[in-house]
C-alpha positions in Angstrom: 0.0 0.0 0.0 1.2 3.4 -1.1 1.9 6.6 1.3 -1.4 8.3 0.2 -4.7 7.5 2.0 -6.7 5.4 -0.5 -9.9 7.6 1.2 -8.6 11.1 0.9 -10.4 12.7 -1.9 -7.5 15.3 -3.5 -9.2 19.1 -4.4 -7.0 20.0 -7.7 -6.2 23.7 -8.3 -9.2 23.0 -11.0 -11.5 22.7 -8.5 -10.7 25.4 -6.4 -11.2 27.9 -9.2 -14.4 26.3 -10.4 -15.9 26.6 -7.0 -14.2 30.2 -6.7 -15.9 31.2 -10.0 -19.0 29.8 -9.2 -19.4 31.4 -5.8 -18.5 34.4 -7.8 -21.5 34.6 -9.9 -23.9 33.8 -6.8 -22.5 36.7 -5.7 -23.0 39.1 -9.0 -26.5 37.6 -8.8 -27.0 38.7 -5.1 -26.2 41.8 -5.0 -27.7 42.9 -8.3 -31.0 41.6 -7.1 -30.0 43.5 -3.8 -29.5 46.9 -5.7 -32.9 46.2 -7.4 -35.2 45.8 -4.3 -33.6 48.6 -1.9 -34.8 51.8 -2.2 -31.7 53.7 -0.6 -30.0 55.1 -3.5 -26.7 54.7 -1.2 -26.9 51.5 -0.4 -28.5 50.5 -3.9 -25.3 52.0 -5.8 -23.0 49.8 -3.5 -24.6 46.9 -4.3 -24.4 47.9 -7.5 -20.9 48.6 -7.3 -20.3 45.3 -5.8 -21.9 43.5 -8.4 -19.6 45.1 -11.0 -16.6 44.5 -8.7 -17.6 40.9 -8.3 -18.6 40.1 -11.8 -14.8 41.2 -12.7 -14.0 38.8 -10.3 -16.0 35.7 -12.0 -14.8 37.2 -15.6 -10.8 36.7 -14.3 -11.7 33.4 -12.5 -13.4 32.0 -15.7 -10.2 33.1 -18.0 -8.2 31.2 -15.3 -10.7 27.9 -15.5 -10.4 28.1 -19.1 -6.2 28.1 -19.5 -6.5 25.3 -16.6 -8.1 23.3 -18.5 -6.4 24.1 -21.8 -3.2 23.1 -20.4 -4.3 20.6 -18.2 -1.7 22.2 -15.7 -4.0 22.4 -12.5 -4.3 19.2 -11.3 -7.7 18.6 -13.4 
């Protein structure tokens, strides 16, 4: 029997990113909705501004996914 635990289940540098980039867009999706249904305009445009921030976030996760799985490089 080998070093490694034959019950470990390994997380690859793949997975990571698809569950980063997927948590990402919840998050786009959150607060956009957020900045639709509250009628404070200050706390509607941070939402707002989140949204934006985060959906750069799932746009620069998702160029990331896609070289992973180009190169096959991350453990996918």
């Amino acid at each position: 029997m080998d070093s490694m635990n034959r019950n470990e289940i390994e997380i690859t540098t793949y997975d990571r990113l698809l569950r980063a980039w997927e948590n990402s867009m919840e998050m786009v999706r959150d607060f956009e909705m957020y900045s639709k249904r509250i009628e404070d305009e200050k706390i509607k445009e941070v939402f707002k501004q989140f949204a934006e921030d985060e959906g750069m976030h799932a746009t620069k996760l998702r160029e990331l996914l896609l070289d992973c799985r180009k190169e096959k490089g991350c453990g996918h």
